[in-house]
C-alpha positions in Angstrom: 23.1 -150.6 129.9 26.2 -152.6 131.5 29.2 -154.3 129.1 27.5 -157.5 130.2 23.8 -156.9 128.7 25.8 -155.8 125.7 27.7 -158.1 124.9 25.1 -160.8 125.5 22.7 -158.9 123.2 25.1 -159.1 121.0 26.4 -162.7 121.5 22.3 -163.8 121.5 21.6 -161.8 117.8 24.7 -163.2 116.0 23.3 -166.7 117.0 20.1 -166.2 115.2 20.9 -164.6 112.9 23.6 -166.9 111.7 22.0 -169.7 110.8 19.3 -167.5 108.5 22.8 -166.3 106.5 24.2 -169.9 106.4 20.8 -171.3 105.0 20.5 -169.2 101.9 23.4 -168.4 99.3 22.6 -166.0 96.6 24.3 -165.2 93.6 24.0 -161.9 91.3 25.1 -162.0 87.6 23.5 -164.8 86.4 21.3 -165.4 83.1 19.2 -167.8 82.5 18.5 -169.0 79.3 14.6 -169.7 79.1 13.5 -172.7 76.9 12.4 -171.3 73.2 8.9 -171.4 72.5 7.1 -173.1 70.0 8.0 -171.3 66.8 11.3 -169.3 68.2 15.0 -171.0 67.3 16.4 -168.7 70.1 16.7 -169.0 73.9 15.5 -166.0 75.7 18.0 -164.8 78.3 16.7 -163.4 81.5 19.1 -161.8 84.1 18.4 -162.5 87.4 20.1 -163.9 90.9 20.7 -167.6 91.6 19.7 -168.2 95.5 20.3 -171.5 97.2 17.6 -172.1 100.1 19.1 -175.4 102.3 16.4 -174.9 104.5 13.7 -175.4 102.0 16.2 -177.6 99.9 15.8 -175.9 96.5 17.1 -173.8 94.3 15.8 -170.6 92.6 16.4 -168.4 89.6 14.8 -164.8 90.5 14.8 -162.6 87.3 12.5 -159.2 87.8 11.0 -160.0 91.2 9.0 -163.6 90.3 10.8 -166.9 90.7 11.1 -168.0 86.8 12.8 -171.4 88.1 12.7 -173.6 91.1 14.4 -177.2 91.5 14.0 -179.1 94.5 17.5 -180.6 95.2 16.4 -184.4 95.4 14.7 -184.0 91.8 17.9 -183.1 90.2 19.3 -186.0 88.4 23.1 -184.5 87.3 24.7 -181.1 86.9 27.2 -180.2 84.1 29.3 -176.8 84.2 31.0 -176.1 80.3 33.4 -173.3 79.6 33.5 -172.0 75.8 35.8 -169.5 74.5 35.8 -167.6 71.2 37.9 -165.3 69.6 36.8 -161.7 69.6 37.4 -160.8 66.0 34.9 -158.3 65.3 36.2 -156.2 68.3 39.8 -156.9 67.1 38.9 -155.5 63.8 36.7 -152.8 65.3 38.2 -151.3 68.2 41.9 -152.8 68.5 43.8 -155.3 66.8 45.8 -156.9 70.0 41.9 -158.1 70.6 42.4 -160.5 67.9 45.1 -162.7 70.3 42.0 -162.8 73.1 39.4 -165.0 73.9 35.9 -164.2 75.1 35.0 -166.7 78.1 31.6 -168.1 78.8 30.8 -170.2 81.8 27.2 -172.5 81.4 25.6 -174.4 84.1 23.2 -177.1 82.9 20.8 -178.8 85.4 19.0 -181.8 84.5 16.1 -182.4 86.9 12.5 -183.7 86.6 9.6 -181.8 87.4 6.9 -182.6 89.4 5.1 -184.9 86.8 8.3 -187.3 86.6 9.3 -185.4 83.1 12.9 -184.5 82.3 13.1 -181.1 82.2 16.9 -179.1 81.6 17.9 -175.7 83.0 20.6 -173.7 81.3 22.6 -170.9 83.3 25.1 -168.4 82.3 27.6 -167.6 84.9 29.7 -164.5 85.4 33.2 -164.9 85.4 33.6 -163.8 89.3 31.0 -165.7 90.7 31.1 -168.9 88.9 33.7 -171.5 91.2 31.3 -170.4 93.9 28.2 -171.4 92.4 29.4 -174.6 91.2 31.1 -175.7 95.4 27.7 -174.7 95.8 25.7 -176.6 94.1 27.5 -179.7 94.6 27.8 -179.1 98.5 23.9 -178.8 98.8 22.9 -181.0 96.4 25.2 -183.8 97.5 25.6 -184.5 93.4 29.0 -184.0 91.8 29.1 -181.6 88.6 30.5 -183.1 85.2 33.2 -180.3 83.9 33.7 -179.8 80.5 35.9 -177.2 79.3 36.7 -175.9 75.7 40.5 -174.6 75.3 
């Protein structure tokens, strides 16, 4: 093979396979906190990635190989990102007391959307702490919806 036929095959791949990467974002580290059922007081949390799809023009939550989550960008109706810190007292206690001056960080994503019958429905995600600003640009990038911010101190 010649530089040429190289460097076209080359040139020719990274075209199509560009736009496939561009289309879809996904995000590891994320937990989603599953509505309780009738009769439970807690939330269940289910680890899982958050993907993006622009080409299909949804979102997804994948946790354990089946989609437990999908929101079509035009149904969602307003996005809110909260950050809540705590103090870590029983680890100050336990393990070291300069862990009593800390906080603990948690970073929620709320999406209010409606389903396909019209009804309000509400997702609630966990972030991770190094994935978080990313999923947030995101969301409001593809969605075309800006998201409320709402942080604790």
């Amino acid at each position: 093979m010649s530089i040429r036929s190289v460097l076209a095959f080359t040139a020719i791949s990274t075209l199509l396979v560009t736009p496939v990467c561009l289309a879809q974002a996904q995000f590891d580290k994320v937990q989603y906190l599953k509505p309780p059922a009738a009769g439970q007081k807690k939330a269940e949390p289910v680890d899982g990635s958050l993907t993006f799809d622009a080409a299909k023009k949804e979102l997804r939550f994948v946790g354990k190989g089946t989609p437990d989550l999908t929101i079509k960008y035009d149904s969602v109706k307003s996005m809110l990102y909260e950050k809540a810190s705590k103090p870590r007292y029983a680890e100050g206690i336990l393990l070291a007391w300069p862990l009593l001056l800390t906080k603990s960080k948690k970073h929620y994503f709320t999406i209010q959307y409606s389903d396909a019958a019209g009804t309000g429905q509400y997702a609630l995600l966990r972030l991770d702490k190094s994935n978080y600003r990313e999923v947030l640009a995101k969301a409001e990038a593809d969605t075309g919806k800006k998201v409320d911010r709402s942080e604790e101190h």
